[in-house]
N, C-alpha and C positions, 0 to 999 in steps of 0.2 A: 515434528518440531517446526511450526509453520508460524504461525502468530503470536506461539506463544517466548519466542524467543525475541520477536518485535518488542513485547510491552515488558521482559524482563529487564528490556537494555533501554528502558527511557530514561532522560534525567529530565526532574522537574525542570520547568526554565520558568514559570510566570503560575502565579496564584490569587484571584482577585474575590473580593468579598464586595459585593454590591451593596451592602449594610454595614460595613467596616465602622463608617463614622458617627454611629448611631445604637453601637454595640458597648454596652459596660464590659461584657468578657466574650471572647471569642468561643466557639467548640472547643471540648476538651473530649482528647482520646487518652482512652486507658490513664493509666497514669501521670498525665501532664499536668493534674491539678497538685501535683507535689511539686512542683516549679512555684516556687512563690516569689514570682518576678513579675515584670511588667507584661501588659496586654503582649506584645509582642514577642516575648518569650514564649509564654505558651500557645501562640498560635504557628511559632515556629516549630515548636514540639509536638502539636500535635498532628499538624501537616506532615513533617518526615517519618511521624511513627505511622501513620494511615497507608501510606507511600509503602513505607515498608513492608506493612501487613497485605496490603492489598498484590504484591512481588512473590511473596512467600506464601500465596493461598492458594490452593487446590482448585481454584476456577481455573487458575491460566495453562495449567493441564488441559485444559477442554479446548482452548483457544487456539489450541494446534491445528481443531478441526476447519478450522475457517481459511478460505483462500483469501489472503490479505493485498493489498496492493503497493506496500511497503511505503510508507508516506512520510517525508523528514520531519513532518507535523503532525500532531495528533492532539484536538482543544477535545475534554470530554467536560461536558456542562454535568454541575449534582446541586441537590440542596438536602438542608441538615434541616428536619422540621423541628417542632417546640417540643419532642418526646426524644429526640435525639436520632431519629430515624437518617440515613443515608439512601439516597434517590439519586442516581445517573439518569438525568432526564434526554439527552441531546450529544452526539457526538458529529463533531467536523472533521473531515478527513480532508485538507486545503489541497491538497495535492491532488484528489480525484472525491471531487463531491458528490460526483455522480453514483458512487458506488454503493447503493443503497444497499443490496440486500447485504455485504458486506457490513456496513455500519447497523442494521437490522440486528443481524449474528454477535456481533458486537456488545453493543446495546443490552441485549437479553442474557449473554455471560458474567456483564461487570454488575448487572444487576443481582443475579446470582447471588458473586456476591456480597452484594449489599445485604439480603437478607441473611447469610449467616451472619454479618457482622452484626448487621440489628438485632440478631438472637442472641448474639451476647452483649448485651450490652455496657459497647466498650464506648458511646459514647456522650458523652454529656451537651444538650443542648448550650447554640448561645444566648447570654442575657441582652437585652436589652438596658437601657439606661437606666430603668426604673426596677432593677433585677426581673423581668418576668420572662421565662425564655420565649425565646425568638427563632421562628425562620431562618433560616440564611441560602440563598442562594449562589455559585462559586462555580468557578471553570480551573482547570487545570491544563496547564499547553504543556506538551513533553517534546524535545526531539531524539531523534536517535542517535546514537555514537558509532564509533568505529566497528563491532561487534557486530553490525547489523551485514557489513558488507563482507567478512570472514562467511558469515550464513550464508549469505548469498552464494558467495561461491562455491561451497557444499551443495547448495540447494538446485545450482545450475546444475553441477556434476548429476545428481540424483536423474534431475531431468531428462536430460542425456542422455540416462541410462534405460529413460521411460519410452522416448521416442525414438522414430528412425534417421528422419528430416529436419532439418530445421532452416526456416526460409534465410537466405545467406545474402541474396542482391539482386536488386529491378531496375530495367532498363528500359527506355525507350530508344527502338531501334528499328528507324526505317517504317515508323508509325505502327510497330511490333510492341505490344508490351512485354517484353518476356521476365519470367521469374525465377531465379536460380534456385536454389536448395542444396545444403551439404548435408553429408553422412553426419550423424554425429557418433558411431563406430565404426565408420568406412571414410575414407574419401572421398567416397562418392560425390558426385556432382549431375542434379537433375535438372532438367531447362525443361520449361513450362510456357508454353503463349498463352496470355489473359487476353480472351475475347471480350471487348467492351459492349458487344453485340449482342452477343448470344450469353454474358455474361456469365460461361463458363472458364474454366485453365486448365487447358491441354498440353496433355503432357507429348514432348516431341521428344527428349534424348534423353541418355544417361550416358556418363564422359567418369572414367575412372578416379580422375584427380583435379582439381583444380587449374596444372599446367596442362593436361591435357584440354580441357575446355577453352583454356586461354587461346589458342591454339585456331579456336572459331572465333571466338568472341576476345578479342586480343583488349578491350575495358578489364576484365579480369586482371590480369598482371598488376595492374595499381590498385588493386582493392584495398590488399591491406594497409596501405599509404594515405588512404584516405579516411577521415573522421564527419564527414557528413554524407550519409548518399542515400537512395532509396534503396527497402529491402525487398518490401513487396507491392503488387499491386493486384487490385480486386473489387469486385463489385460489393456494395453495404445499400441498402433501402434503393436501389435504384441509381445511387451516387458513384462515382469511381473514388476509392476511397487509395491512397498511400502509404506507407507505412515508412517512414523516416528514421533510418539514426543517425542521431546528433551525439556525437560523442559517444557516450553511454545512454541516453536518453533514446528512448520510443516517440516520434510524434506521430499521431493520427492524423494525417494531411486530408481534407473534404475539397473536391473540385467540380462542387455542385456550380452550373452556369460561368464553368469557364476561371472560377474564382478560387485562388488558391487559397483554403485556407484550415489553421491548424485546430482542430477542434480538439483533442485531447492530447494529453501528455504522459508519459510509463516511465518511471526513472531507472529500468532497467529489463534486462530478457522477460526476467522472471514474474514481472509484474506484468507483461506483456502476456506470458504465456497463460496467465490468469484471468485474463479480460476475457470478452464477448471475440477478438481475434481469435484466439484460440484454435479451433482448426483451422483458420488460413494458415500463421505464422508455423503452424509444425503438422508432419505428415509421418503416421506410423506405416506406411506401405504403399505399396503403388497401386 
């Protein structure tokens, strides 16, 4: 229950027709041609019923498969040709554009189902001015609601239960990088020097509990007081790269030529635990 819980909890927020003002009747799904009201009714009807169907179809079963990166924005681009056909041509994930093969998996799902929708043919082209149907082109933007972050927290739990480690706090100390790690069913507490040199993290201790560590490394004891700080640190292409929480936020901090700066953003563990970090940020064993 991975992605496919993301797209069951979107609510439309915006719907735009590139040909709106050049359109005698909008698409019609299923039965919204029995709405015998204005343009705007039935393109209201037939937007929440597509909405609907597309919630309740047997594609987003499959959409579990895909590691998501939980995005409070999601524009997916489609167009309706002149047979009535449905095409997801394009999808923006604002939150992490970078996430191709993601949007890739995506992409190739909602298409899916497109085609069984266009096997049934639930939908009616739009006309044009002159009745002849028409093209249309149209983006849909969703975000997600509260339901997304109940997941999540199941979804960390699961995690949890997958790994041994998970990176806790980074320190620079005494021109020491060092890298903490908690149990996530122990207490454990691992301390790590990151050689910026040799570009490996070695591993130097393991410390029962957290006040035991405190104990060396007396920064501990404010940890949990604190909402910004680093968690990890580590080499990426040759760059010393950061791993920053801000609140609840992951930032990928780049400190190529001295320059501090934030190349990507994860709005949470679990989108973190899903990226290209991924074996830095958690350790199933020593």
């Amino acid at each position: 229950m991975k992605l496919k819980l993301l797209l069951l909890t979107l609510l439309l927020t915006g719907w735009n027709y590139s040909q709106t003002n050049s359109l005698k009747r909008p698409f019609i799904f299923e039965d919204c041609d029995t709405v015998n009201s204005s343009f705007e009714d039935i393109q209201s009807c037939s937007e929440k019923k597509l909405i609907k169907d597309f919630n309740r179809s047997l594609i987003t079963s499959k959409l579990d498969k895909i590691e998501p990166c939980y995005n409070k924005k999601i524009t997916l681009f489609f167009e309706i040709n002149k047979e009535g056909e449905l095409h997801f041509t394009k999808l923006i994930n604002r939150k992490h554009p970078y996430d191709t093969i993601t949007i890739a998996k995506t992409l190739k799902l909602v298409n899916e189902y497109a085609d069984i929708l266009n096997k049934s043919k639930k939908i009616k082209p739009a006309l044009n001015d002159k009745g002849i149907p028409s093209r249309i082109t149209s983006s849909m933007i969703f975000h997600s609601n509260y339901i997304i972050s109940e997941y999540l927290e199941k979804r960390i739990e699961e995690i949890d239960s997958e790994i041994k480690y998970k990176a806790l706090y980074a320190h620079l100390d005494n021109k020491k990088y060092l890298n903490f790690y908690q149990g996530t069913q122990s207490k454990e507490i691992l301390v790590y020097e990151f050689n910026p040199v040799s570009k490996k993290n070695i591993y130097l201790k393991k410390y029962a509990s957290i006040t035991e560590a405190s104990s060396q490394y007396s920064y501990l004891k404010n940890l949990k007081y604190r909402t910004d700080y680093p968690v990890l640190y580590y080499h990426h292409y040759n760059e010393i790269i950061e791993i920053r929480k801000v609140n609840e936020e992951y930032n990928v901090v780049n400190y190529s030529n001295q320059i501090k700066d934030t190349i990507l953003s994860y709005e949470n563990f679990v989108s973190l635990y899903y990226s290209e970090y991924h074996y830095e940020v958690v350790k199933k064993s020593l």
